[in-house]
C-alpha positions in Angstrom: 0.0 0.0 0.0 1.5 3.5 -1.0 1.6 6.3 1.6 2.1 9.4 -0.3 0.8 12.2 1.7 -0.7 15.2 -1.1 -1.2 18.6 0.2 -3.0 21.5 -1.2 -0.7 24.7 -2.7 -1.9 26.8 -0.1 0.0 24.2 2.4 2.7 23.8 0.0 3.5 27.6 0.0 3.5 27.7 3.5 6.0 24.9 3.5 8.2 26.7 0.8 7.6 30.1 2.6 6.5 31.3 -0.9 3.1 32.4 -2.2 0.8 30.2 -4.0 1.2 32.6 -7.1 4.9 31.7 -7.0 4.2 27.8 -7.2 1.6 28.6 -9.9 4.6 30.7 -11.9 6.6 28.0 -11.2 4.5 25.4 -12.5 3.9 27.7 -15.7 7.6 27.8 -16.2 8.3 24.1 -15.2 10.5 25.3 -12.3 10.2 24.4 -8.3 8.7 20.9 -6.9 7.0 18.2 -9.1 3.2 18.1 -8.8 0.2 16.4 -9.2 -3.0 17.2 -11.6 -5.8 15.0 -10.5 -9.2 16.2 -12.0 -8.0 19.6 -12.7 -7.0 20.1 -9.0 -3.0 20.9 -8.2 -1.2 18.6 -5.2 1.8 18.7 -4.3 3.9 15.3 -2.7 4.6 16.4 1.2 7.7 14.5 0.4 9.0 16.0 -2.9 8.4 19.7 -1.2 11.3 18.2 1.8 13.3 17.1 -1.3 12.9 20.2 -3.1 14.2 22.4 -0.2 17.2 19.7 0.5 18.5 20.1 -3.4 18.1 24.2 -3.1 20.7 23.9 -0.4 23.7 26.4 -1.4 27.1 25.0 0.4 30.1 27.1 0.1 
């Protein structure tokens, strides 16, 4: 049984400490987190968001 937790861009943005019209530029411009389109309805993989945030990491 898969346990992929989906969230709503208004949660997702909150995550990302961005706006939802950020995700939604992002998604126009295939940029930021991978996402879901189920029935016309965006969700975003609780997962991928902690993924997307570890591979943004800048080291010096």
């Amino acid at each position: 049984m898969m346990d992929i937790k989906l969230i709503k861009p208004k949660e997702a943005a909150k995550i990302l400490m961005c706006s939802e019209r950020t995700l939604e530029s992002w998604r126009r411009s295939e940029k930021g987190p991978s996402y879901y389109k189920i029935e016309g309805k965006i969700l975003y993989e609780l997962e991928e968001l902690y993924q997307f945030i570890k591979v943004s990491k800048v080291s010096f």
